[in-house]
C-alpha positions as CSV (number, residue, x, y, z in Angstrom):
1,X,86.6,108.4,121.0
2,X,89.7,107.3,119.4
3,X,89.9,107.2,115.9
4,X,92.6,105.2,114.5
5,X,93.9,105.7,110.6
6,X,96.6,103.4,108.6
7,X,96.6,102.4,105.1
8,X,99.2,105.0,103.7
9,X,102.8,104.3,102.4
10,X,104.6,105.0,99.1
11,X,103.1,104.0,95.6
12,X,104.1,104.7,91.9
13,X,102.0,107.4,90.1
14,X,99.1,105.5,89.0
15,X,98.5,103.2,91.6
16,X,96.1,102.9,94.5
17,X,95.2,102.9,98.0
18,X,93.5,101.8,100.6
19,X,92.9,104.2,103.8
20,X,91.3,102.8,107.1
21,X,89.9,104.8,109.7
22,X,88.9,102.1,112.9
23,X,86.8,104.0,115.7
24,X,86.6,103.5,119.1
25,X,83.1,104.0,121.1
26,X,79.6,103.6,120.8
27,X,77.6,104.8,118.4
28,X,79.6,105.3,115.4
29,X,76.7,105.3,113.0
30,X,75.5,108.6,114.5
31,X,78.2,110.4,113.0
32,X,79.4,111.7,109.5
33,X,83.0,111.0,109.0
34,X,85.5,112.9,106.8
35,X,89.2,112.5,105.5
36,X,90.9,115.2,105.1
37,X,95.1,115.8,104.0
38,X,97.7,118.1,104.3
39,X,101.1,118.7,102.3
40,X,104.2,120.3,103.6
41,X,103.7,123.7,104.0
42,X,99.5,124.1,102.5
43,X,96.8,124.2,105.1
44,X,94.8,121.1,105.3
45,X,92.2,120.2,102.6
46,X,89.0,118.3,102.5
47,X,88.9,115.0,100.1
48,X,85.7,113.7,101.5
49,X,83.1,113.1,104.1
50,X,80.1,110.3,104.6
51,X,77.2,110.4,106.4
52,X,76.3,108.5,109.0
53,X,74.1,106.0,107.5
54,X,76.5,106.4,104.8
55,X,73.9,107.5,102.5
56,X,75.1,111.1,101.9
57,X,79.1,111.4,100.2
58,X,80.5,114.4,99.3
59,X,83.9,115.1,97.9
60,X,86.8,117.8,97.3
61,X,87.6,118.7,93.6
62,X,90.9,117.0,94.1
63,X,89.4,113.5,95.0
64,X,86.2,113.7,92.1
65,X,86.4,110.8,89.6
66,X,89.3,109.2,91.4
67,X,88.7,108.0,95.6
68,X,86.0,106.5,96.8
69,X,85.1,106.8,100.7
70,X,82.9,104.2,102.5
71,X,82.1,103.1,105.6
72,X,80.9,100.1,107.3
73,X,79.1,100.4,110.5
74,X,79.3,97.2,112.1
75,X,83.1,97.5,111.9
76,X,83.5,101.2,113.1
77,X,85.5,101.6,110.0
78,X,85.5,104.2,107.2
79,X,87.8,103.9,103.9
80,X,89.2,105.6,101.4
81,X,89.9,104.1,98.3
82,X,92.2,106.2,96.2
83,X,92.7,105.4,92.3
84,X,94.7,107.4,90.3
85,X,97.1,108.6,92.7
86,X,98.9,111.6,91.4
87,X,101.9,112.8,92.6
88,X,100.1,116.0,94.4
89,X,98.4,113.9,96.5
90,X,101.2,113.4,98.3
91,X,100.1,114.7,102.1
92,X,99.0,112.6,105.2
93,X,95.6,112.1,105.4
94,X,93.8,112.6,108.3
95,X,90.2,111.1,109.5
96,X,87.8,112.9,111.5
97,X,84.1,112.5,113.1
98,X,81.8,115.6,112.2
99,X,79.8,116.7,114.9
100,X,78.3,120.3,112.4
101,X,77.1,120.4,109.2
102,X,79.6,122.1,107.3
103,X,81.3,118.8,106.0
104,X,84.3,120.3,103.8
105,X,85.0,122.8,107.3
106,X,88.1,121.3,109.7
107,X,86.2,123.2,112.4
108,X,83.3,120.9,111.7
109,X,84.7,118.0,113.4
110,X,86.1,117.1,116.9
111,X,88.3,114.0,116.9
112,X,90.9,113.5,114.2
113,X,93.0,110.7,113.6
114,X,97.0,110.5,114.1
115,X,97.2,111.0,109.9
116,X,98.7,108.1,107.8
117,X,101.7,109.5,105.5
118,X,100.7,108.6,101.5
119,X,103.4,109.4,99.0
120,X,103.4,109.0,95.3
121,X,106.3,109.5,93.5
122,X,106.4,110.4,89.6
């Protein structure tokens, strides 16, 4: 399984995002998918996760009101749409499959993404 994220780059407090995640291998619906980000120097933070039907969506305080994540199946793709942007979340964000239930728990998933850099200046 390869999991492949891009979307990130720089953007004016205020403005959005869009964050891939393409996925290689077979059944991709089977799986719940997550992003997650990490600043310089903070441990790595859960913004949101998906089901794999896409019917459960759960998110972290920091992302409530303002991202939206989403998946289409027949794509092997997840997104992350991210309104809003604040200059805190400034991190790169990974993407992950969750193979456990704990959905908002880094230990809860076994293939991450490489992490696409998003930074929001003020």
């Amino acid at each position: 399984v390869q999991l492949q994220a891009s979307g990130g780059g720089l953007v004016q407090a205020g403005g959005s995002l869009r964050l891939s995640c393409a996925a290689s291998g077979r059944i991709f619906s089977g799986y719940g998918m997550g992003w997650f980000r990490q600043a310089p120097g903070k441990e790595r933070e859960f913004v949101a996760a998906i089901s794999g039907s896409g019917g459960s969506i759960y998110y972290g305080d920091s992302a409530k009101g303002r991202f939206t994540i989403s998946r289409d199946n027949a794509k092997n793709t997840v997104y992350l749409q991210m309104n809003s942007l604040k200059p805190e979340d400034t991190a790169v964000y990974y993407c992950a499959r969750r193979y456990y239930s704990d959905y908002d728990a880094p230990s809860s998933y076994d293939y991450w993404g490489q992490g696409t850099l998003v930074t929001v200046s003020s």
